[in-house]
VEXDREN-2710 file (C-alpha; in Angstrom, 1 decimal):
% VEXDREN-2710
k/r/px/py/pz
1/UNK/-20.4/19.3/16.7
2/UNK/-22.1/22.7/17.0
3/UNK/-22.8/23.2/13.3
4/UNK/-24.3/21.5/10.8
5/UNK/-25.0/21.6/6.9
6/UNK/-26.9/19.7/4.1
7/UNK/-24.5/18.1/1.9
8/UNK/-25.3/15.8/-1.3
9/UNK/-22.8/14.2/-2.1
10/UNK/-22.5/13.5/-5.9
11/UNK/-21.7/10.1/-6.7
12/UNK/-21.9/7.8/-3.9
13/UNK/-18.8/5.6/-4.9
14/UNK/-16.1/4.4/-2.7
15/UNK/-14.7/8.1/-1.7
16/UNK/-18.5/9.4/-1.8
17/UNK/-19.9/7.0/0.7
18/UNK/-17.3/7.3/3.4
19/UNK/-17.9/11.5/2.8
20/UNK/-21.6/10.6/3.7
21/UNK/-20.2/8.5/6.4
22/UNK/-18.2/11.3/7.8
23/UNK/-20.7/13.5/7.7
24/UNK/-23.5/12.6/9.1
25/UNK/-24.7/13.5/12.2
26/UNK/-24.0/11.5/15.5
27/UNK/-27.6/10.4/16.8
28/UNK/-28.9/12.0/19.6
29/UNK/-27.0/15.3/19.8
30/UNK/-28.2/18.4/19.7
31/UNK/-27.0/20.3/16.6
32/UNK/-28.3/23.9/16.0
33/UNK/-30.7/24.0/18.7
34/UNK/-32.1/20.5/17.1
35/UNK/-31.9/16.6/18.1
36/UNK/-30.7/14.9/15.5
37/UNK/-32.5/11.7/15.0
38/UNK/-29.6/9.5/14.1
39/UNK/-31.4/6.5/15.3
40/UNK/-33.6/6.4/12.8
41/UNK/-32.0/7.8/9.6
42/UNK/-29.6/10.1/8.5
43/UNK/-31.1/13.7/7.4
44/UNK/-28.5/15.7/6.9
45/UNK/-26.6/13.9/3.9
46/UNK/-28.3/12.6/0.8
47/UNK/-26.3/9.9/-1.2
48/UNK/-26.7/10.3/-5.1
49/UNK/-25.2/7.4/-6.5
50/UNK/-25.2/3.8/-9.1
51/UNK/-29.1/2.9/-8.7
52/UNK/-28.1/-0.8/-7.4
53/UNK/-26.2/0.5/-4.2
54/UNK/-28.7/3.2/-3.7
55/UNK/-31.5/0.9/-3.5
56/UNK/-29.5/-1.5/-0.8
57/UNK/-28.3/1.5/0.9
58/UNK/-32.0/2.6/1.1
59/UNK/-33.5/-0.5/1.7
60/UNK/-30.6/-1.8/4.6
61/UNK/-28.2/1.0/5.0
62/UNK/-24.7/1.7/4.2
63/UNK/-21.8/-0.9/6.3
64/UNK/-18.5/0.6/7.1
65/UNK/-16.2/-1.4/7.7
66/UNK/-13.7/0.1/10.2
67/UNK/-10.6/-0.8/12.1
68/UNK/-12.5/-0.7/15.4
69/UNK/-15.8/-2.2/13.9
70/UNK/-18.4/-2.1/11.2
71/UNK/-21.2/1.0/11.4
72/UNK/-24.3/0.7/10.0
73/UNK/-26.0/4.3/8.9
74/UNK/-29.4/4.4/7.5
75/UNK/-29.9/7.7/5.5
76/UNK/-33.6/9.1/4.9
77/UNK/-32.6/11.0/1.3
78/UNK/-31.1/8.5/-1.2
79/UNK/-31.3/9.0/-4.6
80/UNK/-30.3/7.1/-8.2
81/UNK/-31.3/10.5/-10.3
82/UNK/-30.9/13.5/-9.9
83/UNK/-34.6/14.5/-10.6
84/UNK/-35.1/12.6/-7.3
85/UNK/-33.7/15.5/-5.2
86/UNK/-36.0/18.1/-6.3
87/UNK/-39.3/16.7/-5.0
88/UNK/-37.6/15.0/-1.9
89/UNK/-37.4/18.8/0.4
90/UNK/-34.0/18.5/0.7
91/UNK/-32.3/21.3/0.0
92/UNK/-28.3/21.1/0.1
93/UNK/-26.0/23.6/1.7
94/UNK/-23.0/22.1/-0.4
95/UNK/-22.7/19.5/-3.2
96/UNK/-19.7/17.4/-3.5
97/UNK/-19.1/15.4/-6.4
98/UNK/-17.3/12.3/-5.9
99/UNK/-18.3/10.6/-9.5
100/UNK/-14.9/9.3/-11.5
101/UNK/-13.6/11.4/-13.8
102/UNK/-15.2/9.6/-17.5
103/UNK/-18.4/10.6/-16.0
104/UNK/-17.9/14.3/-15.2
105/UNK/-19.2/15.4/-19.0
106/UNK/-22.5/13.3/-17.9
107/UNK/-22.9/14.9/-14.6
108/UNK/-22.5/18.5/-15.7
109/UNK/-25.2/18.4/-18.4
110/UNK/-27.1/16.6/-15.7
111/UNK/-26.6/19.6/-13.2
112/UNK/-27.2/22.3/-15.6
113/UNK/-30.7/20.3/-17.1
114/UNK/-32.1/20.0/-13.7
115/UNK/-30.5/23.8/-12.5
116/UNK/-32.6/24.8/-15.4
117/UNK/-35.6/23.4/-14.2
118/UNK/-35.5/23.5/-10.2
119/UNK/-34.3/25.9/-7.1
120/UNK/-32.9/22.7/-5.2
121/UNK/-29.2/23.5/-5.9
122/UNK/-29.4/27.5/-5.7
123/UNK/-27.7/27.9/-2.9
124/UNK/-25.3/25.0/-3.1
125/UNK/-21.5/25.5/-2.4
126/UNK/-19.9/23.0/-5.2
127/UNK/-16.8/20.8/-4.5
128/UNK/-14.7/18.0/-6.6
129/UNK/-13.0/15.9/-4.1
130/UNK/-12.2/13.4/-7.4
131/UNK/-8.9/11.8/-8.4
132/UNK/-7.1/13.5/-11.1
133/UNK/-6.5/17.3/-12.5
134/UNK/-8.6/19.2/-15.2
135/UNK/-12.1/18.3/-13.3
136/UNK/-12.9/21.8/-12.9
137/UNK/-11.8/23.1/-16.1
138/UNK/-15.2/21.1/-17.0
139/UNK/-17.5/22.6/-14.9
140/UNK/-16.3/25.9/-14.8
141/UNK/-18.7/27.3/-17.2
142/UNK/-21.7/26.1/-15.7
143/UNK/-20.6/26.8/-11.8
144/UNK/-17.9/29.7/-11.9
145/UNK/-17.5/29.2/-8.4
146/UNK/-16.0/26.0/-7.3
147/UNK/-13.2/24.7/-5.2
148/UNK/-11.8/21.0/-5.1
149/UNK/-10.5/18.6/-2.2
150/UNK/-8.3/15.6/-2.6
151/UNK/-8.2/12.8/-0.2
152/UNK/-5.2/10.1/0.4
153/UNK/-7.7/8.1/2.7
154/UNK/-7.7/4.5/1.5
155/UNK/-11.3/3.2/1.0
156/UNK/-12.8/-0.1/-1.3
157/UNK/-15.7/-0.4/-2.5
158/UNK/-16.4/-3.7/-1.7
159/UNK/-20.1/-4.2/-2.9
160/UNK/-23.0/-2.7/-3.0
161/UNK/-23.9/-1.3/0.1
162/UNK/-20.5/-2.1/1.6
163/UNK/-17.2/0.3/1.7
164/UNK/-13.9/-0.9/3.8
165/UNK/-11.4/1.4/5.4
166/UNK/-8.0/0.5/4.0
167/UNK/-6.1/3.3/5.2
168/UNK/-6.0/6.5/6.9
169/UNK/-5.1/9.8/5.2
170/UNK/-5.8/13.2/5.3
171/UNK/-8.2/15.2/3.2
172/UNK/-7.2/18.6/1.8
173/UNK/-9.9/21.0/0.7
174/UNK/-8.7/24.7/-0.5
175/UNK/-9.7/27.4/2.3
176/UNK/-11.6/29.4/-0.2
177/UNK/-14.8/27.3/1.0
178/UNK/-17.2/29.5/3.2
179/UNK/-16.0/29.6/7.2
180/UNK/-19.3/28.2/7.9
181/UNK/-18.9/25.5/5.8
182/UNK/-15.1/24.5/6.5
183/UNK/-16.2/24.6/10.3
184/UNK/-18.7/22.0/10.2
185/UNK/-16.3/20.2/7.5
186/UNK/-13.6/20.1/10.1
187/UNK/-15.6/19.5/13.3
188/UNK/-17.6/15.9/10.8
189/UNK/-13.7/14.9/10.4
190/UNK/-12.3/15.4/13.6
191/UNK/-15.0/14.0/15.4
192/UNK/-14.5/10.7/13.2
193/UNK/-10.8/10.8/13.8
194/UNK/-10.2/11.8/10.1
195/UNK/-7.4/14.2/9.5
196/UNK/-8.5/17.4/7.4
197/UNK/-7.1/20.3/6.2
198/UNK/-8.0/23.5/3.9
199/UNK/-5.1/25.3/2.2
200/UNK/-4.3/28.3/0.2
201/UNK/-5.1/27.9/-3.7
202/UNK/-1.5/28.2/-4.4
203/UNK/-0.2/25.3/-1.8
204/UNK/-3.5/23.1/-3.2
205/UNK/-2.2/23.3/-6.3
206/UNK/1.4/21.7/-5.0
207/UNK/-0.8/18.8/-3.0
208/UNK/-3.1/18.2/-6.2
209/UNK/0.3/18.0/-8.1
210/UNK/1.9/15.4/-5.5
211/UNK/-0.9/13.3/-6.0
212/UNK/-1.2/13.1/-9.3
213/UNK/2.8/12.3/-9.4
214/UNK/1.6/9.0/-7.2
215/UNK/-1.1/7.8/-9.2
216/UNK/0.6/8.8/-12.0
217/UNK/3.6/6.4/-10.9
218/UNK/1.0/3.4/-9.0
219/UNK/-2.2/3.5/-10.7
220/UNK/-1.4/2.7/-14.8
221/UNK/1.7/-0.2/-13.4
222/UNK/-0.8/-1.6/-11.3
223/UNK/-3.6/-1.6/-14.0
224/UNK/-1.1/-3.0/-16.6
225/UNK/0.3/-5.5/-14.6
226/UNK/-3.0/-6.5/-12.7
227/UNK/-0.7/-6.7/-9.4
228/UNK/-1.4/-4.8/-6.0
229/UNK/0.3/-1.9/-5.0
230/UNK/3.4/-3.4/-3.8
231/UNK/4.4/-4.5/-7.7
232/UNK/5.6/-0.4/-7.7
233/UNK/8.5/-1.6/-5.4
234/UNK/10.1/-3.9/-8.2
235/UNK/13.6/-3.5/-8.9
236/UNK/13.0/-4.0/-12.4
237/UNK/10.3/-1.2/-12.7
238/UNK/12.2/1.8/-10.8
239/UNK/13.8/3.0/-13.5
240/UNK/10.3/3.5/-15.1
241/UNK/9.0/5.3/-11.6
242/UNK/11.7/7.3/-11.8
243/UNK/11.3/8.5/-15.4
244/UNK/7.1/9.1/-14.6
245/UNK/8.0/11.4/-11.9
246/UNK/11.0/13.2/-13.4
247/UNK/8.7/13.5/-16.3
248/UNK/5.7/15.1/-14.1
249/UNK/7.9/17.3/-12.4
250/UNK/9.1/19.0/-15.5
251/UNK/5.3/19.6/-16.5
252/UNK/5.0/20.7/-13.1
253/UNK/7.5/23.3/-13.4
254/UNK/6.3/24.6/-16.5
255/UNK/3.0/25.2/-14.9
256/UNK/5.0/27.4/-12.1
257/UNK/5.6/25.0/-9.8
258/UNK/8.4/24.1/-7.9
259/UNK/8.5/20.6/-6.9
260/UNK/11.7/18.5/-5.8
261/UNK/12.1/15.2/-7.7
262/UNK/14.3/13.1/-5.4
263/UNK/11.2/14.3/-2.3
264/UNK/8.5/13.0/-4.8
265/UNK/10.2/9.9/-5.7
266/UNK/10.5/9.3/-2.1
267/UNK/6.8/10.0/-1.8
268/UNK/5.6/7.6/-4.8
269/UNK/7.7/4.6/-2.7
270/UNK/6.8/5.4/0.6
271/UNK/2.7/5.1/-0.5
272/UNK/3.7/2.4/-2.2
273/UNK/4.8/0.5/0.2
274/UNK/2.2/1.4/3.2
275/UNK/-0.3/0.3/0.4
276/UNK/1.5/-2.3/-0.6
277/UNK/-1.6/-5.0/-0.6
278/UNK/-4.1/-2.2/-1.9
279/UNK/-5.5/-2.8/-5.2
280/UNK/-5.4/0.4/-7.1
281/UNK/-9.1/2.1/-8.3
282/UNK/-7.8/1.8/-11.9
283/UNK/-6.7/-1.7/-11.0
284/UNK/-10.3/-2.1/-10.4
285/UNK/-11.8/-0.5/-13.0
286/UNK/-9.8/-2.7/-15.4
287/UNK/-10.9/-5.8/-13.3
288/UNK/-14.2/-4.5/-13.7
289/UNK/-14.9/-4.1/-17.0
290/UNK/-15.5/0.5/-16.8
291/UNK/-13.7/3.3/-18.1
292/UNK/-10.5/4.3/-16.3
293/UNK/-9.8/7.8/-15.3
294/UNK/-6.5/7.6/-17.2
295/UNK/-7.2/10.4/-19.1
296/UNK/-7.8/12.8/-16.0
297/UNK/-3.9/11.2/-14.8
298/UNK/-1.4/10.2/-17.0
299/UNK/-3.0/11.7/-20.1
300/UNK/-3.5/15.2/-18.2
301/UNK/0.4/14.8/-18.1
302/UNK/0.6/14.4/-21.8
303/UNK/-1.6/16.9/-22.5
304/UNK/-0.1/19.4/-20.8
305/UNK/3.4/18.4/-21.8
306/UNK/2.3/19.1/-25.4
307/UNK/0.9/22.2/-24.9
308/UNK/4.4/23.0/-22.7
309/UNK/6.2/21.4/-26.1
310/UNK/7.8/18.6/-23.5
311/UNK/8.5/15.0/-24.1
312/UNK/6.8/13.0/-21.6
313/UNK/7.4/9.4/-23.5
314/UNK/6.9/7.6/-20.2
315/UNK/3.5/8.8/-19.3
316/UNK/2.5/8.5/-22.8
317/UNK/3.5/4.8/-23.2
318/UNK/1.5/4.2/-19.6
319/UNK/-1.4/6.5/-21.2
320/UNK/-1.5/4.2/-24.6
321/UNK/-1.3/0.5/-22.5
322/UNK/-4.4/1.7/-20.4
323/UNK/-6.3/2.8/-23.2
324/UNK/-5.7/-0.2/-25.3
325/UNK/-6.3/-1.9/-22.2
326/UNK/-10.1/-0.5/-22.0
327/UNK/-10.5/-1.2/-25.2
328/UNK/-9.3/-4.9/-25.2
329/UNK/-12.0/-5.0/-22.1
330/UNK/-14.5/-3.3/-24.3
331/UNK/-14.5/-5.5/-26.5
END
């Protein structure tokens, strides 16, 4: 790797970790003319995330489990608050925010309190790599310049302090990211045998779209039904898979895009079935006891779909059971 960049990544979850994971630096190369000191700790990404994995991550490192083996990374800069980061020296190059999507409303006031009061994130590129659509629309006012990744990568969160590798995928970032940037982004992946890609605004668009078609199809069933992925492949629920993607595809269309039904149907099976003993992140936010990110999936289909004057009866029956499902938790 002959470049390198700060990155904080924002919410050092299941997705965020691995992003720290992927990259950090490799110990004892030389990048930009300096060793980096891998052995030791990680200095180049700073993990931002739940206080209780932060402080095992600090105290013993992060474990990544991996097909080939478990990796152990140390990382000097790990912080609970975001407060932390201005005293700490480290100054990011990019900031990607990995936090689920009920806490996005939290984190911008968070960003624009401590923006207010500190230099830290001046220079900062900003990108959501989040499930779900409408994310920016939230932080738009505060960072007009932001782009957005989504990732098909398979990863649990399986304690604190420990993330698995479930499943490989690629991760697509739009290209309007700076060339330094996407060159250091692509050379972290590669290196770690992830796939990545960066696409035009138009064709992320269609990519965001086919992902929200599949966890718009896998993630409230699976939440609902409290069954792994595979439970998707029913006979008795395709006829309800069917009518959530018809259903998004319509929206879709409205929106100006142009997306094949039968194709995405396909799609929503096919992940289905390599994921077939996965258990869903809304599965496990239900299981847990937290907020879904329903609302950033189904329910941005039936927002939309009333603002388009569309029926989308499907979605909205899937949107009501997880709600009511949150709050049956809740309580």
């Amino acid at each position: 790797m002959d470049l390198m960049a700060n990155v904080l990544i924002y919410g050092a979850g299941a997705v965020g970790s691995l992003m720290g994971y992927i990259l950090s630096q490799v110990e004892g190369k030389e990048v930009d003319g300096r060793k980096v000191n891998g052995r030791d700790s990680i200095e180049n990404v700073a993990l931002l995330g739940r206080k209780s994995h932060i402080d095992l991550v600090r105290e013993d490192g992060l474990k990544v489990n991996l097909p080939e083996g478990s990796r152990h990374l140390k990382f000097r800069y790990c912080f609970s608050k975001l407060d932390q980061l201005g005293g700490s020296g480290f100054r990011p190059d990019a900031v990607i925010i990995c936090v689920k999507s009920p806490a996005l409303e939290r984190v911008k006031d968070e960003i624009a309190s401590f923006m207010s009061r500190s230099s830290a994130l001046r220079d900062a590129e900003f990108i959501i790599l989040m499930n779900g659509m409408g994310n920016r629309d939230i932080l738009i006012p505060m960072i007009p310049s932001i782009s957005e990744g989504i990732t098909s990568v398979g990863i649990k969160f399986s304690g604190d302090g420990l993330i698995e590798l479930k499943g490989m995928g690629n991760t697509i970032f739009e290209a309007g990211i700076s060339e330094k940037l996407k060159s250091f982004i692509r050379s972290a992946f590669l290196e770690k045998g992830f796939g990545v890609e960066f696409v035009s605004a138009q064709n992320f668009k269609v990519q965001q779209w086919m992902k929200l078609i599949i966890n718009s199809a896998i993630n409230p069933l699976t939440a609902i039904l409290r069954k792994e992925n595979a439970i998707v492949l029913s006979d008795n629920l395709r006829e309800t898979v069917r009518m959530v993607v018809e259903e998004c595809v319509k929206v879709a269309s409205k929106e100006g895009l142009e997306i094949d039904s039968v194709g995405a149907l396909d799609l929503v099976l096919s992940v289905a079935s390599r994921t077939a003993t996965n258990t869903s992140s809304m599965l496990q936010d239900v299981l847990k006891g937290r907020t879904t990110e329903i609302n950033s999936i189904n329910g941005y289909v039936v927002a939309l779909g009333k603002k388009r004057s569309l029926d989308v009866p499907v979605n909205e029956t899937l949107y009501s059971l997880v709600k009511a499902t949150e709050q049956n938790v809740e309580r």
